[in-house]
PADO-943146 format. One record per residue (C-alpha): residue in three letters; x, y, z. Coordinates in Angstrom, 2 decimals, padded with zeros to 5 digits. Example, Ala and Ser with C-alpha at 12.3 -4.5 7.8 and 13.67 -1.06 7.14 Angstrom:
<sezas>
SEZA	ALA	012.30	-004.50	007.80
SEZA	SER	013.67	-001.06	007.14
</sezas>
This chain:
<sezas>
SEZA	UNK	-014.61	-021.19	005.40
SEZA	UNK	-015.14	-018.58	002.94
SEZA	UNK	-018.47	-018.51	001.04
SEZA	UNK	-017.96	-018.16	-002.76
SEZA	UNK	-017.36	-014.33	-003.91
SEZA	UNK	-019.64	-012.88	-006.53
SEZA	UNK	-016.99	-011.98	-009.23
SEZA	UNK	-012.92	-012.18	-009.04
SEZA	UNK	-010.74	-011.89	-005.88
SEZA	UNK	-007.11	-011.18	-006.00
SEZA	UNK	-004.19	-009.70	-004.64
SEZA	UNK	-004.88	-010.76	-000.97
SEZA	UNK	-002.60	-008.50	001.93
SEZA	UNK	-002.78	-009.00	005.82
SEZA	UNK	-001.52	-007.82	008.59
SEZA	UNK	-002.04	-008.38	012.36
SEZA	UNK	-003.16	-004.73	014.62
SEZA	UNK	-003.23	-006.07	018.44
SEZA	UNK	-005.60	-009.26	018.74
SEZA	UNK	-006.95	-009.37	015.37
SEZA	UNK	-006.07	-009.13	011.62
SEZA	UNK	-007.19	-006.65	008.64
SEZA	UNK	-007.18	-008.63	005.48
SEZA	UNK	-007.77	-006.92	002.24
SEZA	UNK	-007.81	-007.18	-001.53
SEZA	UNK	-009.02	-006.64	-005.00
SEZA	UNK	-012.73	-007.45	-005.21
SEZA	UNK	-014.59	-007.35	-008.53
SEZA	UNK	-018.14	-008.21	-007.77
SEZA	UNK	-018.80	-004.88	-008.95
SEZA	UNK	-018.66	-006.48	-012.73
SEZA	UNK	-022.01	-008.31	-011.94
SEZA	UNK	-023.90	-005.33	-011.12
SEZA	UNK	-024.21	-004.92	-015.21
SEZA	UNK	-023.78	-002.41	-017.69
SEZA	UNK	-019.47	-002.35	-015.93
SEZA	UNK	-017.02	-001.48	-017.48
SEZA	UNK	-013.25	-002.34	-016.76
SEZA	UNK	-012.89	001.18	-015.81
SEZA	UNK	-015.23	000.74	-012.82
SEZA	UNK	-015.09	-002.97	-011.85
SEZA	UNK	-012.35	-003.51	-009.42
SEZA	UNK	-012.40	-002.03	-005.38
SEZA	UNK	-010.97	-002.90	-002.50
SEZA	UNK	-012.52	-005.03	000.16
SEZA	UNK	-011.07	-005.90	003.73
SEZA	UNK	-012.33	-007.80	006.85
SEZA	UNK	-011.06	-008.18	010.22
SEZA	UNK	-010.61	-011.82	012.16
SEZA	UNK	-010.16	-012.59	015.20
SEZA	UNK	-007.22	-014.58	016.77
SEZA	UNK	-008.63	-017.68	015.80
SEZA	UNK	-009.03	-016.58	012.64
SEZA	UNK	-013.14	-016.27	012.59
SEZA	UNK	-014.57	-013.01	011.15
SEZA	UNK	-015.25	-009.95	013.43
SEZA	UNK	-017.27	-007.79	010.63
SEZA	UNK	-020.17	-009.71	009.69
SEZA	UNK	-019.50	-008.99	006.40
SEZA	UNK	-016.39	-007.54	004.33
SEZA	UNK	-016.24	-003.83	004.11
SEZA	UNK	-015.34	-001.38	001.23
SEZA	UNK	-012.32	000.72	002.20
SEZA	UNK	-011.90	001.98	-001.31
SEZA	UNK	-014.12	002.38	-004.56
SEZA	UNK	-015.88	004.57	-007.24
SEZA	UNK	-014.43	005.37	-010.56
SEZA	UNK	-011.60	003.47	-012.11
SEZA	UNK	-009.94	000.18	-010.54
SEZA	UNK	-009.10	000.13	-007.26
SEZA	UNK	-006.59	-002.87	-006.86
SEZA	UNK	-003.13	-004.52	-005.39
SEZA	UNK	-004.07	-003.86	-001.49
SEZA	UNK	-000.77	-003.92	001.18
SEZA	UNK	-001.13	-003.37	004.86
SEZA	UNK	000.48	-002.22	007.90
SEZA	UNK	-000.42	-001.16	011.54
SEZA	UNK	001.17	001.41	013.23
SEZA	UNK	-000.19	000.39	016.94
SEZA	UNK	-003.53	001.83	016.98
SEZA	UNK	-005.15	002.01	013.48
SEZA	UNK	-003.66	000.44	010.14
SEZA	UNK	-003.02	001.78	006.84
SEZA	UNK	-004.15	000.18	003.49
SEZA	UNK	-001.48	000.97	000.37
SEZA	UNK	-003.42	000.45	-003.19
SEZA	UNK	-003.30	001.37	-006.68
SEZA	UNK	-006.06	003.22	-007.76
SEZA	UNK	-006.84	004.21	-011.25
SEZA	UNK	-008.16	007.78	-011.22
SEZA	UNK	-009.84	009.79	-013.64
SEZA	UNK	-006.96	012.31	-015.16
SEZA	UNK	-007.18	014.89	-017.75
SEZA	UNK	-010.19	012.59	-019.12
SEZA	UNK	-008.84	009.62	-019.11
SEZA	UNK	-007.37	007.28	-016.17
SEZA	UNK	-004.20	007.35	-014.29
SEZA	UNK	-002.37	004.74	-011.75
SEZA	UNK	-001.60	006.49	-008.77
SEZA	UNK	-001.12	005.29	-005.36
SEZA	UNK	-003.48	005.83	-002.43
SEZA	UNK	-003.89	005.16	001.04
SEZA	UNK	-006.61	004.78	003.58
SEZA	UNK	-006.55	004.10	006.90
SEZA	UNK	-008.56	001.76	008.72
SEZA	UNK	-009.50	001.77	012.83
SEZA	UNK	-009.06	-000.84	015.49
SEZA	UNK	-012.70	-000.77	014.77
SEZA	UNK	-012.83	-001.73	011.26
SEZA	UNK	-014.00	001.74	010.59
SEZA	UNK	-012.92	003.37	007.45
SEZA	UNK	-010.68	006.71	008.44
SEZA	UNK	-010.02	008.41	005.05
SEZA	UNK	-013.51	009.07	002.69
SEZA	UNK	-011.11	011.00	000.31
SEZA	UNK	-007.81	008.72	000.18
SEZA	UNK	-004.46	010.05	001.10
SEZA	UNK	-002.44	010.83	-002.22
SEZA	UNK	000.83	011.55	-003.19
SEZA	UNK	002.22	013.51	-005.94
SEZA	UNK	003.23	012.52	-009.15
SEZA	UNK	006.97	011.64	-009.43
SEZA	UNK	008.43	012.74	-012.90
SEZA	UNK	008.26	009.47	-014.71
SEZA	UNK	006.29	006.97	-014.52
SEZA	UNK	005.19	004.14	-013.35
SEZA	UNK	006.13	005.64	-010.07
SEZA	UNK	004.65	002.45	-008.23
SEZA	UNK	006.40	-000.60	-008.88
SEZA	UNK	007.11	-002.42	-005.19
SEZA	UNK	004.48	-000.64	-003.48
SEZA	UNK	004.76	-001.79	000.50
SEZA	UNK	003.99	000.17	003.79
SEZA	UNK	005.27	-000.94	007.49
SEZA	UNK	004.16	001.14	010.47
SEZA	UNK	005.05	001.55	013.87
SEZA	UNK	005.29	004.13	017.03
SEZA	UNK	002.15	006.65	015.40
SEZA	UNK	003.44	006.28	011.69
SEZA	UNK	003.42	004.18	008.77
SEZA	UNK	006.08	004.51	006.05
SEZA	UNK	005.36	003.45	002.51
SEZA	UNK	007.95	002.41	-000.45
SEZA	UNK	007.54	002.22	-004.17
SEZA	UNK	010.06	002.30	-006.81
SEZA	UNK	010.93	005.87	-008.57
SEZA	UNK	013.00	006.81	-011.67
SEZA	UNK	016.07	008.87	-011.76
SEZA	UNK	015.87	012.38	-012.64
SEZA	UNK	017.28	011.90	-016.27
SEZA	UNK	014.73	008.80	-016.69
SEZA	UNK	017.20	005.54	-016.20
SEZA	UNK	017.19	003.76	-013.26
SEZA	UNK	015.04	003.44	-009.94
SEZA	UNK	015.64	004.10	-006.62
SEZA	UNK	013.02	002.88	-003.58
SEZA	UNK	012.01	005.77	-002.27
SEZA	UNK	009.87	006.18	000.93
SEZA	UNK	007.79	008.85	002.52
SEZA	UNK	005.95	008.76	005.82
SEZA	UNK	002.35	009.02	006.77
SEZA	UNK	001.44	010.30	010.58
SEZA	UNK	-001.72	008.71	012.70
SEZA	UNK	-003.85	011.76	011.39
SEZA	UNK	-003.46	010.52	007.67
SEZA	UNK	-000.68	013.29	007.00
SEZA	UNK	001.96	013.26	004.48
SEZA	UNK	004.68	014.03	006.59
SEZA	UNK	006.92	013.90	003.62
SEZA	UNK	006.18	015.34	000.43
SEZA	UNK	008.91	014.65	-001.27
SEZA	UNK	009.74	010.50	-001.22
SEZA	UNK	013.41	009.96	000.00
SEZA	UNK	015.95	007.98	-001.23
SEZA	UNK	016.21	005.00	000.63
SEZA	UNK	018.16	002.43	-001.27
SEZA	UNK	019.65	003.22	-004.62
SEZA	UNK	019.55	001.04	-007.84
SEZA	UNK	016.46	-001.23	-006.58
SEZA	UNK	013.53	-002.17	-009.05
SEZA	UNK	010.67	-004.53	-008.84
SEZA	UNK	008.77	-006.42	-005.31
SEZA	UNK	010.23	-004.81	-002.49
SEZA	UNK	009.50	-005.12	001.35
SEZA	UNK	009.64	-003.05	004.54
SEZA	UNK	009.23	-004.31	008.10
SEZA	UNK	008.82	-002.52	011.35
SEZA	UNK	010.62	-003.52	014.39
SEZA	UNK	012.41	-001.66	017.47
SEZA	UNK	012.09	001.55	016.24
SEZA	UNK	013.69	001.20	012.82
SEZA	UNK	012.72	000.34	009.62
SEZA	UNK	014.74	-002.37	006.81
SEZA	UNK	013.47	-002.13	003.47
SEZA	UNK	014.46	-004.65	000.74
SEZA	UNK	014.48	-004.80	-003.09
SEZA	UNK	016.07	-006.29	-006.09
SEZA	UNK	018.69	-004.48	-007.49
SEZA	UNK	018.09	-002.92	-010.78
SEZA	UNK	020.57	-004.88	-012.90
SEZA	UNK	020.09	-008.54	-011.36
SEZA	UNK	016.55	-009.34	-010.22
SEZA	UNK	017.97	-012.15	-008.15
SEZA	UNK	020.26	-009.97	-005.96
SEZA	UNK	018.71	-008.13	-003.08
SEZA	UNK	020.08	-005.13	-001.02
SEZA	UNK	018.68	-004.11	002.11
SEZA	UNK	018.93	-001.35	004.56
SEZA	UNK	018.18	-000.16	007.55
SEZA	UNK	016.27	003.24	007.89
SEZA	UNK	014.82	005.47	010.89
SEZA	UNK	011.88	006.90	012.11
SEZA	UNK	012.60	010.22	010.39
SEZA	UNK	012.74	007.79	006.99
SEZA	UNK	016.38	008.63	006.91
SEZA	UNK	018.75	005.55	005.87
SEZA	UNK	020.81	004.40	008.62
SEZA	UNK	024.47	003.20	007.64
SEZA	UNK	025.51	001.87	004.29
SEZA	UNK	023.35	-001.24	002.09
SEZA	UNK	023.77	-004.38	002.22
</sezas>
C-alpha cells in the first residue's frame, strides 16, 4: 500500500538488481513547496522493495533534482549497481534544454553520480525520443532515437556506459536504421536486442541483435 504522494506521480520504471527492485519516476511534490515554477517542479524519485514487494528504504529517495524538470525515469542493472535513464531539462544558454542524463544507483540504494552522466548533443533535435537502457556483465547500454545527418529520418542509436559511470562511447552508434518512437532493449546471454518502430509505419517493428562492444550483430529483422 502506497500512502498518498504530495503532488503528481508519473512515468513509473522498474527493474529487478539481485533480490530486490529499484522503482523510479517523476515526482512533483516539489510544486507544493510554493512560490514553483514549472521550471523547477518535477525530480526523480526511486525506492527499492524487497522480493515480496515491501519497501527496503524507509522512505523514497531523490536520485535526481535541482533546476528544471527532471522526468520520464527507465532502469536497468548491470549485476552489481543499476543505472537510471531520465530527461532532464537543464539550464542552456539562459534558457532550458532536454537532454538526457543518467545516474547510477548501488545495491545499496545509494545514489552513485552527484553530477549526472551526460551525453553530447546530437545535431538535431529532439535527440531523445525512445529513451531505454539494458545492462549486463559491468555495463549498461542506453538507446534513444537520432536524426540523420541531413535532418530526415532517425536511426536508434546506442552508446555504452561502464560500472564507473563512463561514457565508453562518445559517439552513439547506429544500431538499427529507420526506427522512430518507444523503443526497447533487453539484456540476456551476453547480447543485447533492441526494438523500435520503423520510421514510416508505427505499427511495424524491427529488431536486432547487438554485442557487448554495442556493435549490431547480423542483419534486422
Amino acid at each position: 500500500l502506497v500512502a498518498p504522494a504530495v503532488g503528481s506521480q508519473a512515468d513509473a520504471s522498474i527493474a529487478k538488481g539481485g533480490n530486490s527492485f529499484l522503482v523510479a519516476w517523476s515526482d512533483y511534490r516539489g510544486r507544493s513547496a510554493g512560490g514553483q515554477t514549472v521550471q523547477s517542479d518535477g525530480d526523480i524519485f526511486a525506492i527499492r522493495l524487497d522480493s515480496a514487494g515491501n519497501p527496503i528504504d524507509p522512505s523514497p529517495f531523490m536520485v535526481a533534482g535541482g533546476m528544471g524538470t527532471q522526468r520520464r525515469p527507465t532502469i536497468s542493472w548491470n549485476g552489481s549497481a543499476w543505472l537510471v535513464f531520465y530527461l532532464s531539462q537543464d539550464p542552456v544558454g539562459g534558457y532550458y534544454e532536454e537532454r538526457p542524463r543518467a545516474v547510477r544507483v548501488s545495491a545499496g540504494g545509494q545514489v552513485l553520480d552527484s553530477t549526472p552522466i551526460a551525453f553530447p548533443p546530437a545535431q538535431f533535435t529532439p535527440d531523445w525520443i525512445g529513451m531505454n537502457t539494458a545492462g549486463q556483465g559491468g555495463q549498461w547500454l542506453v538507446t534513444r532515437c537520432i536524426y540523420h545527418s541531413d535532418g530526415f529520418g532517425t536511426y536508434l542509436a546506442g552508446q555504452r556506459i561502464g560500472s564507473d559511470g563512463t561514457l565508453l562511447d562518445a559517439s552513439p552508434v547506429m544500431l538499427l536504421d529507420w526506427v522512430y518512437g518507444e523503443t526497447r532493449a533487453i539484456a540476456s546471454n551476453g547480447e543485447y536486442l533492441v526494438a523500435g518502430p520503423t520510421w514510416s509505419d508505427g505499427s511495424a517493428f524491427t529488431a536486432r541483435r547487438v554485442d557487448l562492444n554495442a556493435q549490431p550483430i547480423g542483419p534486422a529483422f
